[in-house]
Backbone bond lengths (Angstrom), bond angles and torsions (degrees), N, CA, C in turn:
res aa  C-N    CA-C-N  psi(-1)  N-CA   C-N-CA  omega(-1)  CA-C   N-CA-C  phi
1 X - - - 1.443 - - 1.532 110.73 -
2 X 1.766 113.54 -50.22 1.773 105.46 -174.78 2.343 94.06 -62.37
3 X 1.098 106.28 -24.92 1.391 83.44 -165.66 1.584 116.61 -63.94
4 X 1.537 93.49 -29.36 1.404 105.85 -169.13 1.936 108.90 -68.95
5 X 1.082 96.05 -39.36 1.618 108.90 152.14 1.510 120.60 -31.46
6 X 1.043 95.63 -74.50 1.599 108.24 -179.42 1.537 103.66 -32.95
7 X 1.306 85.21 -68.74 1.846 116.80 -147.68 1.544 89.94 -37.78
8 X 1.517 110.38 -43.83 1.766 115.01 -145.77 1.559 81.08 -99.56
9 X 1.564 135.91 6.19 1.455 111.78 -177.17 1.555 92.54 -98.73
10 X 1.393 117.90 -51.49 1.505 126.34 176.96 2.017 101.86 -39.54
11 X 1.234 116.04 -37.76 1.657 108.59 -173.00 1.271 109.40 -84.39
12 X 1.350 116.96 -27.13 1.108 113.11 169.41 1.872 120.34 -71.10
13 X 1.040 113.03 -18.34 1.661 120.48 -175.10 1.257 111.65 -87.94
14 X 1.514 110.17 -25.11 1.515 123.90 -150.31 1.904 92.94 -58.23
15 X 1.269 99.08 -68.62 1.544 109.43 164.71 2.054 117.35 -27.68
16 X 0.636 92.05 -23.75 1.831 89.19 178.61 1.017 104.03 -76.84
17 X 1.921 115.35 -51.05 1.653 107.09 -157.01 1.380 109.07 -68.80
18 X 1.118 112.73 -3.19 1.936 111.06 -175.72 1.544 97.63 -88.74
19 X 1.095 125.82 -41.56 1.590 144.10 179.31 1.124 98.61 -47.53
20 X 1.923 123.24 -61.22 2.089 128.13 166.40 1.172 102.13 -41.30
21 X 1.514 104.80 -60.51 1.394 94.29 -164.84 1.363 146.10 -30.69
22 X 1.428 96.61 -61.14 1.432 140.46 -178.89 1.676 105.72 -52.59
23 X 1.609 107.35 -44.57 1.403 109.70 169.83 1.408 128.14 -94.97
24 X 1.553 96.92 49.03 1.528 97.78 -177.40 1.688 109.17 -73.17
25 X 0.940 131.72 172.84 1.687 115.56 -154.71 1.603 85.69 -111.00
26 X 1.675 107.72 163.81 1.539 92.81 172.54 1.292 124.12 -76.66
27 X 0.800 128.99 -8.32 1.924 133.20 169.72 1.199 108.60 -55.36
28 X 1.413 116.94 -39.16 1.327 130.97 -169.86 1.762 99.44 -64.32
29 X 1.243 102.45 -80.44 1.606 117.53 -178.16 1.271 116.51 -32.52
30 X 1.372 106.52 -45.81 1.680 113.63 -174.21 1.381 105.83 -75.59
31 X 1.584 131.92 -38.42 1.317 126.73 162.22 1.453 110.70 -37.36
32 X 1.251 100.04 -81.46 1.525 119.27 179.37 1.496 113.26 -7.10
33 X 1.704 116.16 -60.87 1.070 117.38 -164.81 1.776 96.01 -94.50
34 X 1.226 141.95 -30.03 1.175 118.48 156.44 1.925 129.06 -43.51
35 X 1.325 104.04 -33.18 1.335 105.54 -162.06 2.215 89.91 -75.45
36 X 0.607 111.91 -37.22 1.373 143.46 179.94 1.371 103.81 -51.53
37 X 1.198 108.98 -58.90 1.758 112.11 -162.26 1.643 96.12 -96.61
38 X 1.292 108.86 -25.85 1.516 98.08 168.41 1.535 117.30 -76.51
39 X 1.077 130.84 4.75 1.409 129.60 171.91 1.431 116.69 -96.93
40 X 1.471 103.54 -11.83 1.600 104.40 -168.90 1.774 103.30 -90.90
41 X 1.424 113.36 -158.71 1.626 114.34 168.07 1.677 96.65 -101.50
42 X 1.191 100.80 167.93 1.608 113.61 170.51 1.799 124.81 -57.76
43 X 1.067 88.34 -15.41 1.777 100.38 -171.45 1.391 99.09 -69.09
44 X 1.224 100.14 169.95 1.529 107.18 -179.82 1.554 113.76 -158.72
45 X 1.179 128.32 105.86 1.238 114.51 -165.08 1.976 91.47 -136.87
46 X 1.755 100.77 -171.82 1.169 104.39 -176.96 1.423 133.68 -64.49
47 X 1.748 113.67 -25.67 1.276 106.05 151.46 1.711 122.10 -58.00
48 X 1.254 119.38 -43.73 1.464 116.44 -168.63 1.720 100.94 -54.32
49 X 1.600 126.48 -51.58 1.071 127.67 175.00 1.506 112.16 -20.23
50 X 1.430 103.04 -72.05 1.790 119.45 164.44 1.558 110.13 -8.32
51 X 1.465 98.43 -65.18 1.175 99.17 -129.54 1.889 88.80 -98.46
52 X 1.471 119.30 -4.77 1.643 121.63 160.74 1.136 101.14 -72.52
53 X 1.371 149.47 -14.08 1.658 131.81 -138.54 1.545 88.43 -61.67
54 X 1.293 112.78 -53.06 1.480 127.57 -165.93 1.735 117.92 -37.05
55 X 1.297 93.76 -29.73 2.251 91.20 -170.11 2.107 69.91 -109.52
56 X 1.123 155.90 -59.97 1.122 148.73 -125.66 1.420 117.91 -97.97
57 X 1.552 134.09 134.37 0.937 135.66 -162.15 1.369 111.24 -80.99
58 X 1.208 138.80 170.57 1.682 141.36 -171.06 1.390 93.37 -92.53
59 X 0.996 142.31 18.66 1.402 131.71 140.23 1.504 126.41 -126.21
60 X 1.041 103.84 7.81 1.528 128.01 156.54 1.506 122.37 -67.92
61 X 1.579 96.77 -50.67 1.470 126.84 -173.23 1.346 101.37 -81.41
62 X 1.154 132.75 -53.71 1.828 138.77 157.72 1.696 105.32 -21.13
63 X 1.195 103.46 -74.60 1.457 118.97 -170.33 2.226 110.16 -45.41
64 X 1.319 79.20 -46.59 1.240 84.80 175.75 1.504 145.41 -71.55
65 X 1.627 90.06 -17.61 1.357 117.66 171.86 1.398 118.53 -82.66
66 X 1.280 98.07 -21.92 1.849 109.50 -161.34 1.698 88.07 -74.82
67 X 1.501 107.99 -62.00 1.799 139.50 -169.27 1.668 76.31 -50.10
68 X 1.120 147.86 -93.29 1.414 138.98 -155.07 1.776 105.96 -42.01
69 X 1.367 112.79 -52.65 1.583 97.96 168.98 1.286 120.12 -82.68
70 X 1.157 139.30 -4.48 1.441 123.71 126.67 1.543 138.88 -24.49
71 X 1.553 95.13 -65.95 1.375 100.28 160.56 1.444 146.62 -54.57
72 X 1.349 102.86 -32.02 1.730 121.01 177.78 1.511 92.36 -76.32
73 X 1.326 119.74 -45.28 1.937 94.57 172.19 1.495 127.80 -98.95
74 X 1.090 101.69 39.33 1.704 105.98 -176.57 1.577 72.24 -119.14
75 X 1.497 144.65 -48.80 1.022 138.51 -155.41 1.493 121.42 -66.20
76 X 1.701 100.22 -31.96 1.695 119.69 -168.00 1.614 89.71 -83.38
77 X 1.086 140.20 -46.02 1.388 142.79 155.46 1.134 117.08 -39.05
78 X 1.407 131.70 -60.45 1.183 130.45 -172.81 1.766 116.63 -132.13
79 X 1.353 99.50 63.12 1.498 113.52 172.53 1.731 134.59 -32.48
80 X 1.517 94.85 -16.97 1.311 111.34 -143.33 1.908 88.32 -111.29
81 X 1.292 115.08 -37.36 1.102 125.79 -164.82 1.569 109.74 -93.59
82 X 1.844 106.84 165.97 1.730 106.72 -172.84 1.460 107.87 -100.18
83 X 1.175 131.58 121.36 1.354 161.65 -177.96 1.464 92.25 -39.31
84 X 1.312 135.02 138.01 1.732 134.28 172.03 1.131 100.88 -43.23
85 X 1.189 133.69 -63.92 1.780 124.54 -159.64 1.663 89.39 -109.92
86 X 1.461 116.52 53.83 1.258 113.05 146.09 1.444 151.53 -32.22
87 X 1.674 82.79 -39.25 2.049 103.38 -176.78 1.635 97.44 -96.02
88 X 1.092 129.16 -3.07 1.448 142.18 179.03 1.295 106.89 105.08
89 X 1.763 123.29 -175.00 1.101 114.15 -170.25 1.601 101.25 -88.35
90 X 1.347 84.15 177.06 2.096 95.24 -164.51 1.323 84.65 -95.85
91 X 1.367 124.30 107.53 1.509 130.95 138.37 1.604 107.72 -108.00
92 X 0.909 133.78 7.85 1.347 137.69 164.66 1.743 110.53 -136.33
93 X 1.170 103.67 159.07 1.918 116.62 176.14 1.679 91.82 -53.41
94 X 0.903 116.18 161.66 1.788 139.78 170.35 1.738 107.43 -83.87
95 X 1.073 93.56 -178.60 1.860 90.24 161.92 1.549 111.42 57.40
96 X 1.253 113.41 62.76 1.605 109.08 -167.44 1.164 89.66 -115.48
97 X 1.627 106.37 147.70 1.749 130.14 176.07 1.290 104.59 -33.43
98 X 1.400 107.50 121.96 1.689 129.31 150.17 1.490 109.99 -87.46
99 X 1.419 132.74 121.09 1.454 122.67 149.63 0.993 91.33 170.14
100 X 2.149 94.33 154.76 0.721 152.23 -155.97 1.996 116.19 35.93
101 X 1.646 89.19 52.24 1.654 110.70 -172.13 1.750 102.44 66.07
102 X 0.821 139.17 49.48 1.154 153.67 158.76 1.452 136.74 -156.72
103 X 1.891 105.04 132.73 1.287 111.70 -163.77 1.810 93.84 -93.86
104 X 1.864 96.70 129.55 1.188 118.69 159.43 1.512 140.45 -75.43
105 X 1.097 129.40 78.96 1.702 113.34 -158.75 1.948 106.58 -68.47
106 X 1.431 105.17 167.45 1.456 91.31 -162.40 1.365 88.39 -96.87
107 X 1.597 85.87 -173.32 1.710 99.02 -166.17 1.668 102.31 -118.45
108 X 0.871 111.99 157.18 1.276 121.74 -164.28 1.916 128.03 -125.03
109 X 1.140 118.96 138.56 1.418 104.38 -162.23 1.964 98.40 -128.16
110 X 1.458 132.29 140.71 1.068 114.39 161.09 1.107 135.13 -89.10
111 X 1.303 127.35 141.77 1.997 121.48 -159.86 1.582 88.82 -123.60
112 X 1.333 122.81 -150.41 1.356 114.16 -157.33 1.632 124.30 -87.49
113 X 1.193 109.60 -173.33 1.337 126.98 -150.68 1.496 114.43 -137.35
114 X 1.219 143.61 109.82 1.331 140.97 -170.16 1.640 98.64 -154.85
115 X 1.422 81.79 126.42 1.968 101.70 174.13 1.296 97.89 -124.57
116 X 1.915 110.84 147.26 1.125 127.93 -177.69 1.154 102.48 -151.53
117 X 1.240 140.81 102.74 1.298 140.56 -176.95 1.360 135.06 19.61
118 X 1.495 92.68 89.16 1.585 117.11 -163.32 1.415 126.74 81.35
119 X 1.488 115.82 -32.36 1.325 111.53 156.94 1.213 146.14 -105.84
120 X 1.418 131.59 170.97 1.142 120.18 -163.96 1.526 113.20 -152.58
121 X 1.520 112.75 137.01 1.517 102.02 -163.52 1.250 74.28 -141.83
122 X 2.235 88.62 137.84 1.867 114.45 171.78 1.713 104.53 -104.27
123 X 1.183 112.43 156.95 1.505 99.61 149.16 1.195 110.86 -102.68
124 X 1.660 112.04 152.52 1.315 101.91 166.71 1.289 93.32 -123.38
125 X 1.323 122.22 146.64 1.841 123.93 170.48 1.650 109.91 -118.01
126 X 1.105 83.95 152.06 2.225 99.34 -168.10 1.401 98.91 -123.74
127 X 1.621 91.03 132.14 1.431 121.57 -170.73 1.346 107.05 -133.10
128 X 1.525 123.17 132.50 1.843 118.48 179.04 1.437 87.33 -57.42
129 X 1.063 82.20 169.45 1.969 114.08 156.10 1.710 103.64 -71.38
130 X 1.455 103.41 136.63 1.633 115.69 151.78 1.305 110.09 -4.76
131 X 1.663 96.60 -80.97 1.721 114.62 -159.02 2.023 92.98 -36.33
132 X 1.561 114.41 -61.82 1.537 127.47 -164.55 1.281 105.33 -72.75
133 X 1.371 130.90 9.21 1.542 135.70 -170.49 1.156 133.19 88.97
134 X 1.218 123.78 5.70 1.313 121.79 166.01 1.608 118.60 81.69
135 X 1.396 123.23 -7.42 1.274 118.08 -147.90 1.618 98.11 -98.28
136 X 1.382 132.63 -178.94 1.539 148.56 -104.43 2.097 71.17 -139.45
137 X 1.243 87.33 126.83 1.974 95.40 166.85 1.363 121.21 -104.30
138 X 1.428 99.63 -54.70 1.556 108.50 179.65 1.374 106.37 173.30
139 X 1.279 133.22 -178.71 1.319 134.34 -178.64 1.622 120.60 -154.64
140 X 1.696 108.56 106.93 1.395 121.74 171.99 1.488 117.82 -82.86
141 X 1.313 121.50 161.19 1.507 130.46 -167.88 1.429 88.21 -126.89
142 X 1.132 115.91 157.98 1.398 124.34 -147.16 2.210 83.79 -153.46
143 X 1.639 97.95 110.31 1.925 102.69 178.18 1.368 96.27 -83.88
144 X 1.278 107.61 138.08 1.684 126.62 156.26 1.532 109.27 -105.67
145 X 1.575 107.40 149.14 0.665 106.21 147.65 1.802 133.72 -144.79
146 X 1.031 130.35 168.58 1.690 119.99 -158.75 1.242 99.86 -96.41
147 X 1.579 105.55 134.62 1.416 138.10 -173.77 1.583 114.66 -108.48
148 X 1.509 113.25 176.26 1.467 104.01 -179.17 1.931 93.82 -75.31
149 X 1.745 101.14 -34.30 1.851 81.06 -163.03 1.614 98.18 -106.37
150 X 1.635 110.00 32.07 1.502 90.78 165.93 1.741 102.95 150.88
151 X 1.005 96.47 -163.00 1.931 116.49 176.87 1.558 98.26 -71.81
152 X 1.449 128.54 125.02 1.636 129.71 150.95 1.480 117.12 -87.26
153 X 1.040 136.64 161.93 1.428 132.04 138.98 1.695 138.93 -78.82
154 X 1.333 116.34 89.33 1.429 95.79 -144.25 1.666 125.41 -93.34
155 X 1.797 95.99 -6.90 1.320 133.18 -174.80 1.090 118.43 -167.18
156 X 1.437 108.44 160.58 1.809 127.27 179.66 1.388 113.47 -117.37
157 X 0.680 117.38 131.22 2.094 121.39 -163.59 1.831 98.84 -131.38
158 X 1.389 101.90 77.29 1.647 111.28 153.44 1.556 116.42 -32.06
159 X 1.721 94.13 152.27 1.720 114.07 166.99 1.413 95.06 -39.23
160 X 1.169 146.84 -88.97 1.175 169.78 -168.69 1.620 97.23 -37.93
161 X 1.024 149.08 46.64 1.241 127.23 -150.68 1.795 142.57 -33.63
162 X 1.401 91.32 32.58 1.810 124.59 171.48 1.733 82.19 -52.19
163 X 1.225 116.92 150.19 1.286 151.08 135.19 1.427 145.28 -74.45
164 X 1.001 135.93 106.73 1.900 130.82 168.68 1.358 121.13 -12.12
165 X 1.942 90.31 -67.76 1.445 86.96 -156.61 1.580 84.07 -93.91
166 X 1.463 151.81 50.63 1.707 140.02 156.88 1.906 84.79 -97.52
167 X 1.374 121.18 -30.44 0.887 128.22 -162.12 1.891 109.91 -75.59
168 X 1.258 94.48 -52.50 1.549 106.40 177.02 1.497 114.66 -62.67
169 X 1.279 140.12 -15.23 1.672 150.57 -108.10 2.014 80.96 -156.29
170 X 0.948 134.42 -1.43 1.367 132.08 -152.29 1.310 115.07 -83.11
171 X 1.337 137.75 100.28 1.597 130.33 -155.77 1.622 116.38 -44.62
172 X 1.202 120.07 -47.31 1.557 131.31 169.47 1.558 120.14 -83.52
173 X 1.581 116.50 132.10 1.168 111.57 169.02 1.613 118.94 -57.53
């Protein structure tokens, strides 16, 4: 009898955790995919696309796909030369700690959070590492936007308030 309990309390809950899920907050999401993208290499190719769909919106993911076949024929043309987002795409500042023969990626802190109907913008601010001094880089805002199963990422909004996708969208290779 307690099992049968269980059984029907666990089916009955099962339905909620998608309900948490779904309201993961955007701080959350945008971590998520920082903690994530800082583990990987800088490259970025058509598997990696794959494997962002998850924090990235379907027109995020569009953009990105297009910019990768961009690249494969700017490349067959020009074999010799570095692809625009050569160093990968800029989800972080450039110019990251060199020393002691090792590259430092920076570290990152989240600052605020404001939703306004359907969207949602984080800051994130970049700081070297210790080892490179610790000091303050700059700070991008990162657009959400709301999905059926949650928070997307739908853009990157530079110091400069330049954009990702004005960047990706660019008539000339």
């Amino acid at each position: 009898m307690k099992t049968k309990i269980i059984v029907l309390s666990i089916i009955l809950l099962l339905p909620l955790t998608n309900v948490f899920a779904q309201k993961q907050s955007v701080s959350a999401q945008v971590d998520s995919f920082y903690k994530f993208y800082r583990a990987r290499s800088d490259a970025f190719n058509s598997g990696d696309v794959n494997l962002y769909k998850k924090w990235f919106s379907a027109g995020l993911t569009k953009l990105f796909q297009n910019e990768l076949k961009r690249e494969r024929e700017f490349l067959k043309k020009n074999p010799t030369d570095k692809p625009h987002f050569g160093d990968g795409f800029p989800f972080i500042p450039p110019d990251e700690c060199y020393k002691m023969g090792k590259f430092y990626k920076h570290n990152y802190r989240l600052g605020s959070e404001t939703i306004r109907k359907g969207i949602a913008v984080v800051e994130v601010k970049f700081y070297n590492q210790k080892v490179c001094g610790g000091d303050f880089i700059e700070t991008y805002k990162v657009e959400l936007i709301k999905s059926k199963g949650g928070w997307l990422i739908n853009d990157f909004i530079y110091a400069d308030g330049k954009r990702l996708s004005e960047d990706l969208k660019r008539a000339e290779y």
